[in-house]
C-alpha positions as CSV (number, residue, x, y, z in Angstrom):
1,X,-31.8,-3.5,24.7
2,X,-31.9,-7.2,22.6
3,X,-33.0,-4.7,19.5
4,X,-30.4,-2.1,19.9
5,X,-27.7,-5.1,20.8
6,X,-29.0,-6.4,17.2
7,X,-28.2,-3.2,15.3
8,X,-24.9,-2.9,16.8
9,X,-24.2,-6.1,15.9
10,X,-25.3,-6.0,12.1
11,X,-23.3,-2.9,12.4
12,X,-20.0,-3.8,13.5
13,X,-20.1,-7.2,11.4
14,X,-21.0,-5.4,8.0
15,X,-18.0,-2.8,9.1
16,X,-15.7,-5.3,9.7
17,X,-16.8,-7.1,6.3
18,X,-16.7,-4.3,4.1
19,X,-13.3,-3.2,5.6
20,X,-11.8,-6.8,4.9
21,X,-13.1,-6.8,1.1
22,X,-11.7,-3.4,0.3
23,X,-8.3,-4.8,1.1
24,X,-9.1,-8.1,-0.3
25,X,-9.0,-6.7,-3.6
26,X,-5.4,-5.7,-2.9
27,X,-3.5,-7.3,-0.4
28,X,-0.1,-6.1,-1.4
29,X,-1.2,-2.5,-1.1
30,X,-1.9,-3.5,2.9
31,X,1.6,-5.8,3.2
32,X,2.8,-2.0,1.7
33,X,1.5,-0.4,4.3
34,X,2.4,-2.3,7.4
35,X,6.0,-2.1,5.9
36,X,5.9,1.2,6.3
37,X,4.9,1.2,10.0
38,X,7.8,-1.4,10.4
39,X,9.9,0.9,9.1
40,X,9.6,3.9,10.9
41,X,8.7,2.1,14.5
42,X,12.5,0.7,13.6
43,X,13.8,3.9,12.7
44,X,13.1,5.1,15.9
45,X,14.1,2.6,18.0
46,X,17.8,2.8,16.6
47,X,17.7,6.8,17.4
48,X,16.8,6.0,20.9
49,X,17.4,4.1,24.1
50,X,14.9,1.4,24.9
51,X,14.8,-1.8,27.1
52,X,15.6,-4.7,24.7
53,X,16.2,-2.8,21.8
54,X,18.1,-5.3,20.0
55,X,15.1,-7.7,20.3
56,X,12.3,-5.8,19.6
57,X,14.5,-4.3,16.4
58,X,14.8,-8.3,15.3
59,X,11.3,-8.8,15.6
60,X,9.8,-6.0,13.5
61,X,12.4,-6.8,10.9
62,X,11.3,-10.4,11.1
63,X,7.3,-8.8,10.7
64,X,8.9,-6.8,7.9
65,X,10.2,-9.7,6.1
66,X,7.2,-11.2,6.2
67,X,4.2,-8.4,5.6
68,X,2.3,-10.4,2.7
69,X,1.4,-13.3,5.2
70,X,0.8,-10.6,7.6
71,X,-1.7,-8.6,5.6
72,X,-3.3,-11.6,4.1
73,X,-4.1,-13.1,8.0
74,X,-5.8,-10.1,8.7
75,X,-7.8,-9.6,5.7
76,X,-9.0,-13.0,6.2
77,X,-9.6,-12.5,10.2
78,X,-11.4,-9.2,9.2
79,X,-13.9,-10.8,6.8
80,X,-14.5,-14.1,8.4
81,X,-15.2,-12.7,12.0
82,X,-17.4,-9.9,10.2
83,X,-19.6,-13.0,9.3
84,X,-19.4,-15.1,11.9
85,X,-20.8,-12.2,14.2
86,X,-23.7,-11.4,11.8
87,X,-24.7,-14.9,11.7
88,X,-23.8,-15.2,15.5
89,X,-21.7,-18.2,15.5
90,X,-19.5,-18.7,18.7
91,X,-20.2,-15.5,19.7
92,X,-18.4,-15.1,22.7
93,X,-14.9,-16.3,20.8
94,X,-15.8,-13.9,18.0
95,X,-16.4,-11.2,20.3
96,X,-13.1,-11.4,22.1
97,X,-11.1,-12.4,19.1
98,X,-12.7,-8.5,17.3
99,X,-11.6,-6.7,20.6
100,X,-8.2,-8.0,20.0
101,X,-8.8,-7.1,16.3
102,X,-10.0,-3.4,17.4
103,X,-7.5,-3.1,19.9
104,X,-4.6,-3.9,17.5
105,X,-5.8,-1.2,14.8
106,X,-6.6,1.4,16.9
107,X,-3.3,1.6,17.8
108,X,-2.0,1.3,14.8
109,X,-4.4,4.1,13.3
110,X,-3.7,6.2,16.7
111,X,-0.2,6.3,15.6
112,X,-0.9,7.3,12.0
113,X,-3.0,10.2,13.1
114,X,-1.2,11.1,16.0
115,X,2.9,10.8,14.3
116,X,1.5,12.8,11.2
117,X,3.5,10.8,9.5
118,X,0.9,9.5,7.3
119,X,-1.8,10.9,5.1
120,X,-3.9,7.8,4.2
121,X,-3.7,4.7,7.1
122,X,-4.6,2.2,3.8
123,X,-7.3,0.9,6.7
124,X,-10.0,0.7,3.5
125,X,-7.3,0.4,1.2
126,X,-6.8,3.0,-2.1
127,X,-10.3,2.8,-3.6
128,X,-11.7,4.2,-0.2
129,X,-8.9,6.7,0.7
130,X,-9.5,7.8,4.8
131,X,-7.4,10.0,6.6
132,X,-5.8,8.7,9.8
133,X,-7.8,10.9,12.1
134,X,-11.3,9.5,10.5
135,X,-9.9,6.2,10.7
136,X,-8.7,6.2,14.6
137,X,-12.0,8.0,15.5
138,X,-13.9,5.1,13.4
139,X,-11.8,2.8,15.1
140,X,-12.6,4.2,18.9
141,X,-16.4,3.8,18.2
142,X,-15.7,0.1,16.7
143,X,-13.9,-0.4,20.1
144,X,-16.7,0.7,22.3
145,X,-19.7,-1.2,19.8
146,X,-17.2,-4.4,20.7
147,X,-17.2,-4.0,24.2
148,X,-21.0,-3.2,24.5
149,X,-21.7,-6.1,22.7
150,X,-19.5,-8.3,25.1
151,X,-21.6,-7.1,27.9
152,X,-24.9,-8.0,25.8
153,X,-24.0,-11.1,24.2
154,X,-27.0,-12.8,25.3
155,X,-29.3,-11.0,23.2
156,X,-27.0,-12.1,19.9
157,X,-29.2,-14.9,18.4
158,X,-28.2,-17.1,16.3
159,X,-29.3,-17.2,12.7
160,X,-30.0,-20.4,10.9
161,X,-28.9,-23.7,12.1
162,X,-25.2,-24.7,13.5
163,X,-24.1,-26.2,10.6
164,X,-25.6,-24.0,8.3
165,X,-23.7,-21.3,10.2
166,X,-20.3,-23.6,10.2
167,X,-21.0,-23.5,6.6
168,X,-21.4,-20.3,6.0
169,X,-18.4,-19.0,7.9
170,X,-16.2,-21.9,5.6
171,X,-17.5,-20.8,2.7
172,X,-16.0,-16.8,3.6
173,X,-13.1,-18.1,4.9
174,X,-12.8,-19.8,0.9
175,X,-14.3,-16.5,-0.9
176,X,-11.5,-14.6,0.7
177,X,-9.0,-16.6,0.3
178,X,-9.7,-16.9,-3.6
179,X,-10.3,-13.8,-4.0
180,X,-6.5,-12.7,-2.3
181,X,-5.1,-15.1,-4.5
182,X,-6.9,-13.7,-7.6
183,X,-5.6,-10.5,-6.5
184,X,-1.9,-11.1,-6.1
185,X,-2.1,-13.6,-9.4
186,X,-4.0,-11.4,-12.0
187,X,-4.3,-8.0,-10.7
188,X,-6.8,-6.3,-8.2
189,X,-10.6,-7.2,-9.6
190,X,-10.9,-3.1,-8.8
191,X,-8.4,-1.1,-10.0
192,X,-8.1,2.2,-7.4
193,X,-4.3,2.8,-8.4
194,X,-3.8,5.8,-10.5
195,X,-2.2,3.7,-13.1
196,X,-5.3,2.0,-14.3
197,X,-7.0,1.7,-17.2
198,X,-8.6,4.4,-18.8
199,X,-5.7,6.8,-16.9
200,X,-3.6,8.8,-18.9
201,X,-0.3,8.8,-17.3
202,X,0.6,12.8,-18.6
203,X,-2.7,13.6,-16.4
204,X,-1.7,11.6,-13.4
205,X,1.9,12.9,-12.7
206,X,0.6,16.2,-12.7
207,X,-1.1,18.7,-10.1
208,X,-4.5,18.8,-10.7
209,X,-5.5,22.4,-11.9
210,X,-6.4,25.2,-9.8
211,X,-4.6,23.2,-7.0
212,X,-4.0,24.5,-3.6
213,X,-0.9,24.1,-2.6
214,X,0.3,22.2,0.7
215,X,1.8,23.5,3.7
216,X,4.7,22.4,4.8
217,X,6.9,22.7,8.3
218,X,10.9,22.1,7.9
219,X,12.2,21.1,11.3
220,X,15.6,20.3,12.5
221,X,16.8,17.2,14.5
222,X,20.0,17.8,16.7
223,X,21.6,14.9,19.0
224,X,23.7,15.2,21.9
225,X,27.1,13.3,21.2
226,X,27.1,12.6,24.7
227,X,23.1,11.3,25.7
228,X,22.5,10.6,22.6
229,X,19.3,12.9,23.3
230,X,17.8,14.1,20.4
231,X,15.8,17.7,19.6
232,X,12.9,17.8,17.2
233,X,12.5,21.7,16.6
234,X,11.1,24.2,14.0
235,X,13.0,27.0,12.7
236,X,11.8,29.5,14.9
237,X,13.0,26.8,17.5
238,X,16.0,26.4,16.6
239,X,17.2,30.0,15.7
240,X,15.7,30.9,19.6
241,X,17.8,27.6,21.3
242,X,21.0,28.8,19.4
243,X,21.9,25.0,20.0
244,X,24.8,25.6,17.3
245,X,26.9,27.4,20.3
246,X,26.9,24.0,22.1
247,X,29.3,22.0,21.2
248,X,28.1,18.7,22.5
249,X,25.0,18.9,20.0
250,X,25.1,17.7,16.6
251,X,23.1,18.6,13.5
252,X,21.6,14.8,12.7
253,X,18.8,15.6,9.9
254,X,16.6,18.2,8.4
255,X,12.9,17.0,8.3
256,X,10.3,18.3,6.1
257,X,6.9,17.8,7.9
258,X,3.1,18.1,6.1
259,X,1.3,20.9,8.2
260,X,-1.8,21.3,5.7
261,X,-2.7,18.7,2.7
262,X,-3.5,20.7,-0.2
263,X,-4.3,19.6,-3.3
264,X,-1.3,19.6,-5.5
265,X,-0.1,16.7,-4.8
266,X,0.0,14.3,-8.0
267,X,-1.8,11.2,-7.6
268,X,1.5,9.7,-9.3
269,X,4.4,10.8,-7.5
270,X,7.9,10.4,-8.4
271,X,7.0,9.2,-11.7
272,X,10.2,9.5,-14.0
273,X,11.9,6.5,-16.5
274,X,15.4,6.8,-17.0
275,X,18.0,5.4,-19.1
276,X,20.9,2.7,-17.4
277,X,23.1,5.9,-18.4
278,X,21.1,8.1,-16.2
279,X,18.8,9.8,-19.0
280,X,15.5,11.2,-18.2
281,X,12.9,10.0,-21.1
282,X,9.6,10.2,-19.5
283,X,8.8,13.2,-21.7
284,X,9.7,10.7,-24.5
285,X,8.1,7.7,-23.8
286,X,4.6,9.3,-22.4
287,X,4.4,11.3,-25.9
288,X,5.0,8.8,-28.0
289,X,2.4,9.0,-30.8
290,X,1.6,5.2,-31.8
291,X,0.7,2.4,-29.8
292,X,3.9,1.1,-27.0
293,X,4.6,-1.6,-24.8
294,X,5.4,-0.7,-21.2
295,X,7.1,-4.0,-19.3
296,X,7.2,-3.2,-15.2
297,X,9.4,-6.3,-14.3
298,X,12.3,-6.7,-11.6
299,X,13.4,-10.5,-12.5
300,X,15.4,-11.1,-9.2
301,X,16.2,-15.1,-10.0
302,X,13.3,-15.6,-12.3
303,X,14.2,-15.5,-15.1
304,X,10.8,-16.7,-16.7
305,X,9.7,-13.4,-15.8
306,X,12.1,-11.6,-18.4
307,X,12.3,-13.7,-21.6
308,X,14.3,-11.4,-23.5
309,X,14.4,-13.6,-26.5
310,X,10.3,-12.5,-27.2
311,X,10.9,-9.4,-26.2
312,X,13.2,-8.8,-29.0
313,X,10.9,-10.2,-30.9
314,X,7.5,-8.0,-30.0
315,X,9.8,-4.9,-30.2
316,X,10.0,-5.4,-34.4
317,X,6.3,-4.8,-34.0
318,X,5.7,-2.1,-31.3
319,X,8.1,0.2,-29.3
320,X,8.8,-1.8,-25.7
321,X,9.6,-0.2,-23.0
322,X,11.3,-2.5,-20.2
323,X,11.1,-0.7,-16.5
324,X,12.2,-1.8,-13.7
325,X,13.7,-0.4,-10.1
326,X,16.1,-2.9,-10.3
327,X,18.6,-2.5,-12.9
328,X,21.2,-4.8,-11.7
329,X,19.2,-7.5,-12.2
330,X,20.0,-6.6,-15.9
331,X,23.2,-6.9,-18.3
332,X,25.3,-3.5,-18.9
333,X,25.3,-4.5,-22.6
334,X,22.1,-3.8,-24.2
335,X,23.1,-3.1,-27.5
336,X,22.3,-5.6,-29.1
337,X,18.1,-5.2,-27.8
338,X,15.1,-3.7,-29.8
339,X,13.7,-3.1,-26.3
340,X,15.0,0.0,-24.0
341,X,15.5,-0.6,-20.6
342,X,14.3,2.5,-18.0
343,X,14.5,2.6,-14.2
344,X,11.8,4.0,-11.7
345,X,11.1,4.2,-8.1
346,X,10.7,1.7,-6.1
347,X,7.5,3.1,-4.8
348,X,6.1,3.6,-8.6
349,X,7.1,0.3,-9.4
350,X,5.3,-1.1,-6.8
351,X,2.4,1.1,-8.1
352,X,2.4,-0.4,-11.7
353,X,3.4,-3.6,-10.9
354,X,1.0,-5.4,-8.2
355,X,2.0,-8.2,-9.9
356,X,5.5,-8.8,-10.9
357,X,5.6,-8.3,-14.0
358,X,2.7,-6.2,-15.4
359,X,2.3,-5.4,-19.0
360,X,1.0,-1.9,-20.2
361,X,-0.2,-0.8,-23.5
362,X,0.1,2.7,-24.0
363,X,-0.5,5.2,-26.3
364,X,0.6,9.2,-25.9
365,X,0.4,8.4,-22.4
366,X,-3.1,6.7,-22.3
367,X,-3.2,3.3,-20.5
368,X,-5.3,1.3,-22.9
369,X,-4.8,-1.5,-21.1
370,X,-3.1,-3.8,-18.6
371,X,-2.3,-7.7,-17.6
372,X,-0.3,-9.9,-15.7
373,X,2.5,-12.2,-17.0
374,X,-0.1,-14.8,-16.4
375,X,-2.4,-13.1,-19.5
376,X,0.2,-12.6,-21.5
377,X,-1.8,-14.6,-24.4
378,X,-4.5,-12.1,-23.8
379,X,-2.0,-9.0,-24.1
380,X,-0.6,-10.6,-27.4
381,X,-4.4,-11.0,-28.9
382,X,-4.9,-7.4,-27.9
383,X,-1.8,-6.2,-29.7
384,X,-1.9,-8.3,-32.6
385,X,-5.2,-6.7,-33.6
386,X,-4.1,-3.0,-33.4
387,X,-3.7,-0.5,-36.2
388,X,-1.8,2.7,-35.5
């Protein structure tokens, strides 16, 4: 029993740290994530009737709101109680505070897998891509490993001295703080997006070859103008209901739902640049044959984050390419610019851009290499010594 307690417990802690790290690399991807959830758990409370729906709406729009704090508390929970529980350091605090932990994801993952609505739960983040089902099964064993080791939490020894172990669990609660910070200052220290370095964008937006293509379900949601009832049904459903004859139901949306994943599915999705006037030039930017400058930035009220004065200036040098997925934030005029200003999705910006603003060097299409604002005198050296 004490040796098997042992090896669940180095097990469960080295889980719990290598989950935490994974996502350490790239908070915002998590805070991405749990927006998500947010989302949709709101979506369906305004289709529906619930007690205290008003509240309950307020409060995941307040979690919404504030998803980056979110994210980064876990993370940090993750990785510190991973330790702490290896080292055994107050173990019967740790042990409770992981069930709560364990609990919390396991219905999170249980609703990935079980709504379909999701095809990676981001529980390892992107550079250790799990499907919801493996994730709420990994989950379920993490919950009953935690719970045996409540009941055997005698035979958890400590491992050095109490301070040493205070000291220990200090310094993690440090390492993964820094490293967050890194992360959302300079870029991930692992890139797992498909707009890294070495990617070649034409590649990336593409199927791969000999794909298999996915199956997909469309379904049809009618709602009762009366009950406000709603019916989720498939085609065959719906053409054997012939709920059209009824009156009192209403067509409210026309779902498209993933039956089977296949594999021709882009890694880049969605990816398109477009002129303020509504022009499509990915074609013309990706193919362009000497060296470019791609500038992911949404300046909101910063405007340190869009000084268009040097970007004038590095476009005599080198094609730029301003993008952003918000072009208000923008004048109309641009005439009187070297630099072209494109739009994108939201979701691809917030692929390219982990940190806001993100400069790309590109050439036909080939990421040569990225920074963040905050290497901007990097970038420069980098482009100052290139030779078409």
């Amino acid at each position: 029993m004490r040796m098997t307690t042992r090896i669940v417990q180095a097990i469960v802690a080295l889980l719990f740290i290598v989950s935490g790290l994974v996502k350490a690399n790239d908070p915002l991807g998590l805070a991405y994530k749990m927006e998500e959830f947010f989302e949709l758990w709101v979506d369906g409370l305004k289709s529906g009737h619930f007690f205290a729906k008003a509240p309950l709406i307020s409060l995941l729009d307040f979690l919404n709101n504030h998803t980056l704090f979110l994210a980064v508390t876990m993370i940090t929970l993750e990785i510190v109680t991973g330790v702490a529980l290896l080292l055994g350091w107050m173990k019967k605090f740790i042990l409770y505070l992981l069930l709560a932990l364990i609990v919390f994801f396991s219905f999170l993952t249980g609703y990935a897998y079980l709504s379909g609505k999701f095809t990676n739960c981001g529980c390892f983040g992107d550079c250790i891509p799990i499907t919801p089902k493996t994730s709420f099964i990994k989950d379920l064993v993490l919950l009953v490993l935690i719970v045996f080791l409540l009941f055997g939490r005698r035979y958890i020894q400590p491992v050095f001295s109490k301070r040493t172990r205070a000291a220990a669990v200090s310094l993690s609660l440090l390492f993964t703080l820094l490293l967050q910070w890194y992360a959302l200052k300079y870029l991930p220290l692992v890139d797992c997006l498909p707009m890294k370095k070495g990617n070649n964008l034409n590649v990336e937006i593409k199927p791969p070859k000999d794909a298999v293509p996915s199956v997909y379900e469309t379904r049809l949601v009618y709602q009762n103008a009366t009950t406000s009832e709603l019916k989720d049904m498939s085609q065959e459903e719906f053409n054997n209901s012939k709920i059209w004859e009824d009156p009192s139901w209403k067509w409210k949306e026309t779902k498209t739902k993933l039956i089977q994943k296949g594999t021709d599915i882009p890694r880049l999705q969605n990816f398109s640049l477009k002129t303020l006037g509504g022009f499509d030039s990915t074609e013309a930017v990706l193919n362009y044959t000497g060296y470019s400058i791609l500038y992911f930035v949404n300046p909101g009220k910063g405007p340190e984050l869009f000084d268009q004065n040097y970007w004038n200036q590095k476009a005599k040098q080198l094609p730029v390419f301003v993008i952003t997925s918000a072009p208000g934030d923008f004048a109309a005029d641009t005439s009187n610019n070297n630099y072209q200003i494109f739009t994108t999705d939201g979701t691809v910006f917030r692929i390219a851009a982990r940190v806001n603003p993100t400069i790309y060097l590109l050439k036909q299409g080939a990421i040569i290499n990225k920074w963040p604002l905050a290497k901007i005198k990097q970038a420069e050296q980098t482009i100052n010594e290139l030779k078409n």
